[in-house]
Structure formats: structure tokens, C-alpha cells
N, C-alpha and C positions, 0 to 999 in steps of 0.2 A: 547121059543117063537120065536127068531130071527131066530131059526136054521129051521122053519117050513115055516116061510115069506118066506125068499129065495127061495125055489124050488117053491113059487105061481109065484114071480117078474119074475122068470125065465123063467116058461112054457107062462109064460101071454106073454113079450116079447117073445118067441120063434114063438108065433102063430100068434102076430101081424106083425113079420117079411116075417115070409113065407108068409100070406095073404096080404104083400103090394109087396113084390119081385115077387108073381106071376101075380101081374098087372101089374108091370112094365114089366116082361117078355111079356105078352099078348099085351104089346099095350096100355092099358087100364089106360088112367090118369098118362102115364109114369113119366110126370115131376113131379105131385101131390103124385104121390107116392112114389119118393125119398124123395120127401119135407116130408110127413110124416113119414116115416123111421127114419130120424134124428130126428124130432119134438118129434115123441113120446115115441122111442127107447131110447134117448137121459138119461131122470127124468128116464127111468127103469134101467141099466144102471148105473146107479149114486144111485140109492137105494140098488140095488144085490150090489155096492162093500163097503157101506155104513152098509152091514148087515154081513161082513167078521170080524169074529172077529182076527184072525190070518192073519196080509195082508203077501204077498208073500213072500220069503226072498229076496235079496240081495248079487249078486256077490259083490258088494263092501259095506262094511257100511260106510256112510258117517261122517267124523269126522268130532267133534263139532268145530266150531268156535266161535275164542274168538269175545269179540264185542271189536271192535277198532274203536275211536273216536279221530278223529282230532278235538283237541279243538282250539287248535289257526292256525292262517295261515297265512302268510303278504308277501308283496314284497315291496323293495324298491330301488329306488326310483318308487313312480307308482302316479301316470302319468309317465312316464321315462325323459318329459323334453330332450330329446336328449342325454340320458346317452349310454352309449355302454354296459353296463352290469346291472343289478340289483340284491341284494341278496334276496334268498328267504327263508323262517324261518319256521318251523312246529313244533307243540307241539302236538304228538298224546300220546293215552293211553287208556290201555287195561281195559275197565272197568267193564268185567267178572272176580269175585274172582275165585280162585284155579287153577292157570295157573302157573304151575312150571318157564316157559319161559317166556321172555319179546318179546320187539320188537324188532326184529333184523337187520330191513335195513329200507329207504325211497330212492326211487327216482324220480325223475320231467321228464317233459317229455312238450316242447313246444307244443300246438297245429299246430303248420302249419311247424313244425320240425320232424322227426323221431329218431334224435339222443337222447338216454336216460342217463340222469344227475343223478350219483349217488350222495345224500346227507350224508352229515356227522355229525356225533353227537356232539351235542357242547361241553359236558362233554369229549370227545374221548371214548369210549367207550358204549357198544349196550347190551342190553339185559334187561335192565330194564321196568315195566309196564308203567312207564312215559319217554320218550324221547321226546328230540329237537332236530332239524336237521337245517340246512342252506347250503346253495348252493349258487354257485355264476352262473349266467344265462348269456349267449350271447345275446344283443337283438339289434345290432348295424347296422346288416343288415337288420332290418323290418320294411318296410313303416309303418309311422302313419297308425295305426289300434287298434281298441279293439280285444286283442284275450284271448284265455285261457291256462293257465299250470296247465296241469295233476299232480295231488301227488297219487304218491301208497307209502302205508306203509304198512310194512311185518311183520307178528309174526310168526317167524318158532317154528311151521312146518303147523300152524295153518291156516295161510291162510293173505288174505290181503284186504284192505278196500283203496277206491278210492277217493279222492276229486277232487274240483276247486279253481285255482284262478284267480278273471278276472285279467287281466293287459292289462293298456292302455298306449300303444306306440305312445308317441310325438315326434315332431321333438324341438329344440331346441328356448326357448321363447326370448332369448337372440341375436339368429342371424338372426331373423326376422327382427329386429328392422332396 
């Protein structure tokens, strides 16, 4: 039955095409007639590849990715209070069964910085579904501001999942006084 729909989807588009492209070629309602090209081209279109039972192949097939959840995430101190460094702490984990591999790296990355912070695992060692990581962060040259630090964490070969964490940069409550 689907094999039959398709070639109506097809001719029907085919001939709503040619009869809106030849008034656009004429002159004739040029703009109304791209408008409807897309407008009605668009739903046929989207039904002929909806009636495809074998879709195309693939020069590449894409591998699965694992689903990677950072479940915890913290910096401290935050507010920073006028600290010159803060540490930052992540607990991510792979929470798709049947992954030979674990996670293999996390790094941070300041928003209004380009330099990228590798973290380390607090166990010393990487490859487990559960990891923790901490890093210790320079934050002693940045004016009082709210900004953000990028976390990526990596499961090779799998792929990698991005978070946030805000951090609010003070200046010191102590030498105000």
C-alpha cells in the first residue's frame, strides 16, 4: 500500500511544482509563488520520505552514545570572598548498561578564559562508570562578577556531555571594612 502512495505524493508534488515555478518564471504572483512552493511542497516532501521504508545509507554510521550524567557539581569557595583559587569537584556517570569503557577524562574550561583545566580523578585513576574529578581553578585576576565554568566529561571513545557551573566572583568581605 505505501509502495503505491509514493509515486501519487510524488507526481502530485511534481506538478504543483512546475505549475507554481512557471509563474514565477512569467511574472505572475512571483513572490506568492515561492510562498507557495515551500507552503505546499514542504507536508509533500515530508510524507514521500515518511513513506521510505529503507532510508538511504550512510557514509559514516553514527556510534551510539553512552548517556553521561553529571550528577554532582560544586565549587568552592563560591561566592570566592576574595580567594585567589577555588576547587571544583564533579561526579559524573555513565548511566547506559553494557559499556565495556568508562570515563575516561573531565576538563573545566572558565567562561571569559580560553585556557582548558585538565581534572583529576580523586581515586587516581579513570575508566570507571562512576568518576569524581577536582581541579583547582585560578580566579584571582577577575573582577567581581557572576560567570560560568564549562565541565566536559569524556567516555572514550564514546563521546562527551557538557555541563555548568555558575560561580560568583567577590572581592574580599574582610578588607572592605
Amino acid at each position: 500500500m505505501i509502495h503505491k502512495i509514493r509515486p501519487l505524493f510524488k507526481e502530485v508534488g511534481e506538478r504543483v511544482f512546475k505549475f507554481l515555478s512557471g509563474c514565477e518564471e512569467r511574472n505572475l504572483f512571483p513572490r506568492t509563488s515561492r510562498w507557495l512552493k515551500l507552503a505546499l511542497l514542504a507536508p509533500v516532501a515530508a510524507l514521500i520520505s515518511q513513506t521510505i521504508e529503507n532510508p538511504p545509507h550512510m557514509c559514516y554510521a553514527p556510534a551510539p552514545m553512552p548517556d553521561i550524567a553529571v550528577e554532582e557539581k560544586f565549587v568552592s569557595p563560591n561566592p570566592t570572598e576574595g580567594a585567589d583559587s577555588v576547587t571544583v569537584k564533579v561526579k559524573a556517570k555513565i548511566t547506559r548498561e553494557g559499556y565495556a569503557e568508562g570515563i575516561s577524562k573531565a576538563y573545566l574550561q572558565l567562561m571569559t578564559d580560553t585556557t582548558v583545566v585538565p581534572m583529576l580523578p580523586l581515586d587516581g585513576e579513570v575508566g570507571d562508570t562512576i568518576e569524581e574529578f577536582y581541579a583547582r581553578l585560578h580566579v584571582g585576576e577577575i573582577e567581581a562578577c557572576t560567570t560560568w565554568i564549562s565541565l566536559y566529561v569524556h567516555a572514550e571513545p564514546y563521546g562527551s556531555v557538557m555541563d555548568w557551573i555558575e560561580l560568583v566572583v567577590t572581592d574580599d568581605e574582610t578588607s572592605e571594612e
